[in-house]
C-alpha positions in Angstrom: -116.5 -66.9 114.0 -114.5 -65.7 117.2 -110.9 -65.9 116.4 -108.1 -66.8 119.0 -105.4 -64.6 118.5 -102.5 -64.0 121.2 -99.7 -61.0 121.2 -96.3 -61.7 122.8 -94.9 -58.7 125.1 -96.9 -55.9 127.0 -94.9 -53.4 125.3 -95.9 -50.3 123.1 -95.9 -52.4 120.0 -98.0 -55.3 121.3 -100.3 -52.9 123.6 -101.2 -51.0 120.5 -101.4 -54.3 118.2 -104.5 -55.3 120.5 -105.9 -52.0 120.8 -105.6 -52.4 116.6 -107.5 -55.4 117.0 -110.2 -54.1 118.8 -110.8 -51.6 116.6 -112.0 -54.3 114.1 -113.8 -56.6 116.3 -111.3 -58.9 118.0 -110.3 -59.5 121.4 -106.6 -60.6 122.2 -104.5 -62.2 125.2 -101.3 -60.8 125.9 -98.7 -62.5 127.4 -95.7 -60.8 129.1 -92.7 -62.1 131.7 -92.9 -58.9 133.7 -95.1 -57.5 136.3 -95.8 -54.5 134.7 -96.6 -53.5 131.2 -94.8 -51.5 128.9 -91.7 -53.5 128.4 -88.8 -50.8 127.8 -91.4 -47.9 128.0 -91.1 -48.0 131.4 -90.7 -46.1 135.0 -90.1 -47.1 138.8 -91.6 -44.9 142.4 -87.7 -44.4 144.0 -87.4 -42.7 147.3 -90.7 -40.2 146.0 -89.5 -39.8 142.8 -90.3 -41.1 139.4 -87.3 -42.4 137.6 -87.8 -43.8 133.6 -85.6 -46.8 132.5 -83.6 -45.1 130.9 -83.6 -41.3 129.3 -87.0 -40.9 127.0 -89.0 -38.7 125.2 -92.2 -38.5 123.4 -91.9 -36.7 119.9 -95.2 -35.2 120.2 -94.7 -35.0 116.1 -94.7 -39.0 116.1 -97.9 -39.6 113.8 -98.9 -43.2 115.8 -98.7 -41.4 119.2 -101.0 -38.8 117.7 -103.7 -41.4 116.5 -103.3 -44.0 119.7 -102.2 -41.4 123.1 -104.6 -38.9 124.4 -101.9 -35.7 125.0 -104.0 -34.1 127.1 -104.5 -36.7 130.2 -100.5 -37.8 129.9 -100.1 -34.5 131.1 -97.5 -33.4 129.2 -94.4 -31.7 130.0 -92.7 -29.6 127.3 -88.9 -29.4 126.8 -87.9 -26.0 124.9 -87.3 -25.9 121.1 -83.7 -25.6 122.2 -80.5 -27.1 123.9 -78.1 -26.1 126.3 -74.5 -26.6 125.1 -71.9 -27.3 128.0 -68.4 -27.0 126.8 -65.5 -26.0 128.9 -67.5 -25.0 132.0 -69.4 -22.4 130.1 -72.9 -23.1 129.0 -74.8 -22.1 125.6 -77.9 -21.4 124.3 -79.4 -22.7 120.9 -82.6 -22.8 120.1 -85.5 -22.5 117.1 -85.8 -18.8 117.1 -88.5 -19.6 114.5 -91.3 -21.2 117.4 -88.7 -18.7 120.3 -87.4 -15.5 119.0 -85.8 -15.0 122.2 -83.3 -17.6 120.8 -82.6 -15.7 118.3 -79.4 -13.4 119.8 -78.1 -16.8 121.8 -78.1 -19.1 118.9 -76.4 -16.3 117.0 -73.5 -15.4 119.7 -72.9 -19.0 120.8 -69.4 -20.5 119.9 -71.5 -23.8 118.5 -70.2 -23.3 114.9 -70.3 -20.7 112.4 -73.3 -18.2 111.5 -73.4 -20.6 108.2 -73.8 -23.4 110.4 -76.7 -22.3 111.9 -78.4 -20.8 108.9 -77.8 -24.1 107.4 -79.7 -25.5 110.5 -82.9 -23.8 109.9 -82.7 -24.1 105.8 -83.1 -27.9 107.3 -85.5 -27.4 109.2 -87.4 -25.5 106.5 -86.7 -28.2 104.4 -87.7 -31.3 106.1 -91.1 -29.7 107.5 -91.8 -29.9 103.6 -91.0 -33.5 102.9 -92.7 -36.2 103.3 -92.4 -39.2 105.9 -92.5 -41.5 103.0 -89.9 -39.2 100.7 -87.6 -39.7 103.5 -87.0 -43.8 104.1 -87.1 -43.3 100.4 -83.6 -41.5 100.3 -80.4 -43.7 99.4 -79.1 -44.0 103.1 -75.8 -43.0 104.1 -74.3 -42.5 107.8 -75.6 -39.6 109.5 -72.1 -38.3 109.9 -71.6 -38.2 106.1 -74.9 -36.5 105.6 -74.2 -33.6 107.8 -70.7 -33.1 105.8 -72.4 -33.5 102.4 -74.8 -31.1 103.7 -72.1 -28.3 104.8 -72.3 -28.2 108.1 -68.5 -27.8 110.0 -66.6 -29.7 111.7 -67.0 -27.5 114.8 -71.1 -28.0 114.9 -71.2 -31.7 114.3 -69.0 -32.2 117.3 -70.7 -29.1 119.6 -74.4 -29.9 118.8 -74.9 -33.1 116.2 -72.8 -35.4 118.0 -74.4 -34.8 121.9 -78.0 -34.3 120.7 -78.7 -37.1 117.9 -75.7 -39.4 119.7 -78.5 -39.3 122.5 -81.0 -40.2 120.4 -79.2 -42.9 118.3 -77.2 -43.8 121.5 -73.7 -43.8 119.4 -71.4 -41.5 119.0 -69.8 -42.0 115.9 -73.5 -41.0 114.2 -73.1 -43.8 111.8 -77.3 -44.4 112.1 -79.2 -44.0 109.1 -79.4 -40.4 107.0 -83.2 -41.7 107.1 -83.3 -41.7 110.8 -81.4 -38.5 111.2 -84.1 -36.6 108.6 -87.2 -38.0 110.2 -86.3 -37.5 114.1 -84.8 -34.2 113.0 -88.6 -33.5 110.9 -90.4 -35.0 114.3 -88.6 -32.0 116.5 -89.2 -29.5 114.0 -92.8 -29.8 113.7 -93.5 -31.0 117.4 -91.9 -30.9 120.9 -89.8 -33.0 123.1 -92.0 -34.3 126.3 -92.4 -36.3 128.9 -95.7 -37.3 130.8 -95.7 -35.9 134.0 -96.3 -39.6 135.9 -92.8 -40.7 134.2 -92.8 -42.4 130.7 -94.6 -45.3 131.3 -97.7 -43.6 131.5 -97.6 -43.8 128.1 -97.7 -47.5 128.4 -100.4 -47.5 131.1 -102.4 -45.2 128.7 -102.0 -48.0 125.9 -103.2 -50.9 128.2 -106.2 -48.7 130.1 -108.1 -48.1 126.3 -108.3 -51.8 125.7 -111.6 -53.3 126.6 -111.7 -56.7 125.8 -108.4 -58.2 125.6 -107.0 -59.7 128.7 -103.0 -58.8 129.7 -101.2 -61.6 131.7 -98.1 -60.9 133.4 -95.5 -62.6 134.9 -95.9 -65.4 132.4 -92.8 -66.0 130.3 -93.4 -67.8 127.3 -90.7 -70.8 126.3 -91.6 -71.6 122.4 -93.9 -71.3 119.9 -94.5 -73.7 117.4 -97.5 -74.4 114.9 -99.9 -72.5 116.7 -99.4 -73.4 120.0 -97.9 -71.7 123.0 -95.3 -73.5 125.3 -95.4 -71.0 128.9 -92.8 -71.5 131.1 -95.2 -72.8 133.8 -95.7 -75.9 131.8 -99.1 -75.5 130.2 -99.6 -74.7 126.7 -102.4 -73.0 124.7 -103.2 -73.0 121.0 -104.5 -70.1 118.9 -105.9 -69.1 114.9 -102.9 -66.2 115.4 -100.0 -65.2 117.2 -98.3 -61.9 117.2 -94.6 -62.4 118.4 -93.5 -58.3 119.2 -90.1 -59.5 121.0 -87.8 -62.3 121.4 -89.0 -64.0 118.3 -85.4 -65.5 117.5 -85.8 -67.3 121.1 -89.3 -68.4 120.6 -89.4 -69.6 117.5 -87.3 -72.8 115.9 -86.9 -71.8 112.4 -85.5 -68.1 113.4 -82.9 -69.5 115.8 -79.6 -68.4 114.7 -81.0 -65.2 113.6 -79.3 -62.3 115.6 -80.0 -59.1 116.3 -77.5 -56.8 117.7 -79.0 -53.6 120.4 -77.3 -50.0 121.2 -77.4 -49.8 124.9 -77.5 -46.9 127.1 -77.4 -46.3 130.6 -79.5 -43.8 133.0 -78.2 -42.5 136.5 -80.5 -40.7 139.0 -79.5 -38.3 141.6 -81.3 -36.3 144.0 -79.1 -32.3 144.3 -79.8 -29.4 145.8 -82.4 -27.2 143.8 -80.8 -25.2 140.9 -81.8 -21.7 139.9 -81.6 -22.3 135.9 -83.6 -25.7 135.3 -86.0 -24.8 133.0 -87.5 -27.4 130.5 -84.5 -27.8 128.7 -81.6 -30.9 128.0 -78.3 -29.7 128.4 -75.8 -31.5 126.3 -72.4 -32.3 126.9 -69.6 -31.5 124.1 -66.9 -32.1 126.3 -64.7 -35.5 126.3 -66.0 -37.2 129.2 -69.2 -39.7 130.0 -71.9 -37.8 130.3 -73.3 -37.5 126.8 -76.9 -35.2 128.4 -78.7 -34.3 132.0 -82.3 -33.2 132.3 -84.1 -32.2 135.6 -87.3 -33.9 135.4 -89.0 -33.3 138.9 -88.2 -31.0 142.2 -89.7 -32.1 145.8 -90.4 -28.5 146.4 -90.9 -30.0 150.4 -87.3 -30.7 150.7 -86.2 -28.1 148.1 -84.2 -31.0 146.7 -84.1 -31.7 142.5 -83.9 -35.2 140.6 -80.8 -35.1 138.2 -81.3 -37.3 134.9 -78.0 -38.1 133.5 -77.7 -40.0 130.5 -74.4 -42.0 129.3 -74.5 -43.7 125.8 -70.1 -44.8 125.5 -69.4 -47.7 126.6 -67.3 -48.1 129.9 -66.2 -50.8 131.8 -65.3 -49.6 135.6 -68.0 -51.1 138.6 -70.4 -49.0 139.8 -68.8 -47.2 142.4 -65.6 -46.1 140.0 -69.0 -45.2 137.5 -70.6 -43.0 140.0 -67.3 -41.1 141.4 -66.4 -40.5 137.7 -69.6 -38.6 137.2 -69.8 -37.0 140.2 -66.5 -35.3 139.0 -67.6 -34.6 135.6 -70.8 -32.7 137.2 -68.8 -30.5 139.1 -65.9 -29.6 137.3 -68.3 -29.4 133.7 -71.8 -28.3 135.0 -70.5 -27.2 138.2 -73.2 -29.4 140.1 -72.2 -30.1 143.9 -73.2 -32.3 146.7 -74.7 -34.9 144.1 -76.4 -37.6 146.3 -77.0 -41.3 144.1 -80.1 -42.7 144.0 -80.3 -45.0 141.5 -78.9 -46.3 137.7 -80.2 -48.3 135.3 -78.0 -50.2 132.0 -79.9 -51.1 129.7 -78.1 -53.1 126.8 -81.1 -53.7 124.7 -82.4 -49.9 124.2 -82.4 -49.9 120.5 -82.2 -52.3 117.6 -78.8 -52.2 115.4 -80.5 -51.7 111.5 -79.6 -51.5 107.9 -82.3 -50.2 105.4 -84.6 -48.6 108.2 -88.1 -48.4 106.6 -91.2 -46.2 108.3 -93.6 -48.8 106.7 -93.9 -52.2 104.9 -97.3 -53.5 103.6 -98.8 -55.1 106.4 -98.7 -58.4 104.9 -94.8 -58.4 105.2 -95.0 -59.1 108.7 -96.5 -62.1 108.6 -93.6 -64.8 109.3 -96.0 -68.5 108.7 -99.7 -68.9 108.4 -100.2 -68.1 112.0 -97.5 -66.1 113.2 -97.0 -62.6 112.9 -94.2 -60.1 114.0 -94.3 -56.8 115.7 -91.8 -54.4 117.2 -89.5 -51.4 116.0 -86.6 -53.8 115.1 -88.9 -54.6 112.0 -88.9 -51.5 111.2 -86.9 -48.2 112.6 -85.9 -47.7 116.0 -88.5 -45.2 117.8 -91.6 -45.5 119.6 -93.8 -44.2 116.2 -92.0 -47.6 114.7 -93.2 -50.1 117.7 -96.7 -48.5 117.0 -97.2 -48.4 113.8 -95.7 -52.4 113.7 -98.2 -53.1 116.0 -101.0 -51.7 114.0 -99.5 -53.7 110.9 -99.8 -56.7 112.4 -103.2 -56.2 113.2 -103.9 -55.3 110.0 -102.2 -58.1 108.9 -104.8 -60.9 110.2 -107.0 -58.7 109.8 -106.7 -59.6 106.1 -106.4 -63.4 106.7 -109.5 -63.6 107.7 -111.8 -61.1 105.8 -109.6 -61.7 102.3 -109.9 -57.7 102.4 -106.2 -55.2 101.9 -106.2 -52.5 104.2 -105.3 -49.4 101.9 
């Protein structure tokens, strides 16, 4: 018998839920309040450039993006196995001389902690190619600030390298985030790459939504409740169905979780178009210096203008205007990067970039995401904040009714 089963959101976790679906023999209808899909995995066309909303990266390591993305036509580009470090106007180099040896004598000479430091960096490395995903969220957790002391490392590297690179990440920059976090992102870059599709990161999305073949995606249609198994839409009409996977918003939707909260990490993204730089190669230079701009990236050039798209990513909270915002960075790139004639094009705040969580799990069994004998949730607050989480969630929930209706556990 034809089931009726709806997903709630166009992002990466309900995209993938219905493309789980299909795999099995269903067919969904996915509602979501935007015009586009993708939710936060998203980009906009500005003045002939492609800016994402907000600063992100595909861990190439990420075992869901390996099973559900096709690498090869989201034209990838690479980011080094390595960092730029920018303290003091002077700018370092540290890298993985194990996948660059000409890392090697940079990593070693740079003033970013001691020579135990960074032999204690690749013993990690090392180390966490070797364990397993599951090992990991097994761990007891503790902050990812007391982890790094536990482990050794000095005061001097935490601050110079751990603090700018996984602050960006974990968008705080106290590193209190999971120790199970920190080991599986740090695993993910140690056995993969750092990329970006070269149509912005919402091709990833658009990838997602062009594989399904049956569902049907309707946008602009914000949903008002949920309850039973019917559908409330903003527009008025309602629509029942045998299943509903909820991926976002599920404390606004639905009665019985009202008054549950969860609290977001936000981070905000500024573009702006400079002159062409000589040294831009695929790399993220990092900031260790006391200001806002925690990294900056140079995602595209418009070799016809000989101009260059600045990324610049900020992840402390201010709370100056826009104007006092832009001014302040437009110092910071000059006096600490030594970036001129900066020209603003565009910033985007996002305060819901990733979800606040205690006990971060990779997995659950799928039938933990099942909320009443219709609903389902999805989404990497259920699990661990990172695009492998919103995939995998999506999958589980597919799994999930899956097994309501053929009585059969997927192993």
């Amino acid at each position: 018998m034809k089931q009726n089963i709806a997903i709630i959101g166009a992002g990466v976790a309900g995209l993938t839920a219905a493309l789980a679906l299909e795999e099995k023999g269903y067919q969904a209808t996915i509602y979501d309040q935007n015009s586009f899909v993708g939710g936060r995995v998203t980009s906009e066309k500005v003045d002939g450039y492609t800016l994402d909303v907000g600063f992100q990266v595909l861990l190439t390591a990420y075992p869901l993006a390996k099973k559900y993305l096709d690498y090869d036509k989201l034209d990838l580009i690479h980011f080094e196995s390595g960092s730029k470090i920018v303290v003091n106007g002077k700018t370092f180099t540290i890298g993985d001389a194990s996948r660059n040896i000409s890392f090697l004598w940079s990593t070693l000479m740079a003033p970013i902690g001691t020579l135990n430091d960074k032999i204690k960096i690749f013993k990690l490395s090392k180390y966490l190619k070797s364990k397993a995903i599951d090992s990991i969220f097994e761990n007891t957790e503790k902050t990812t600030l007391q982890y790094l002391k536990d482990y050794g490392f000095s005061e001097k590297i935490i601050s110079s390298f751990f603090k700018p690179f996984f602050g960006g990440i974990f968008l705080e920059v106290d590193l209190d985030t999971s120790s199970r976090m920190f080991e599986f992102i740090f695993k993910m870059f140690s056995e993969g790459t750092a990329a970006i599709p070269k149509k912005g990161i919402k091709a990833i999305s658009d990838q997602l939504a062009s594989k399904l073949t049956s569902s049907t995606i309707v946008l602009n249609e914000p949903i008002h409740s949920i309850k039973g198994n019917s559908i409330s839409l903003e527009s008025g009409e309602q629509a029942s169905f045998d299943f509903i996977i909820v991926t976002s918003h599920a404390e606004q939707l639905i009665s019985n979780l009202k008054g549950n909260h969860q609290d977001w990490k936000g981070t905000s993204t500024l573009y702006f178009e400079i002159p062409k730089q000589s040294d831009t190669a695929k790399f993220i230079y990092l900031s260790a210096n006391d200001g806002l701009i925690n990294s900056i990236s140079f995602p595209e050039v418009n070799n016809e203008i000989k101009k260059q798209l600045l990324s610049i990513s900020i992840v402390k909270p201010f709370d100056f205007d826009e104007n006092t915002l832009i001014q302040k960075i437009k110092t910071e790139l000059e006096k600490d990067f030594g970036i001129k004639n900066a020209t603003y094009i565009r910033g985007y705040h996002i305060p819901k970039s990733l979800p606040v969580l205690n006990n971060v799990k990779y997995t659950v069994a799928a039938s933990e995401t099942q909320l009443t004998e219709i609903i389902f949730l999805a989404g990497d607050s259920i699990l661990n904040g990172s695009l492998n989480a919103a995939m995998l969630s999506g999958e589980l929930s597919a799994n999930a009714i899956d097994e309501k209706i053929t009585g059969t556990i997927v192993g």
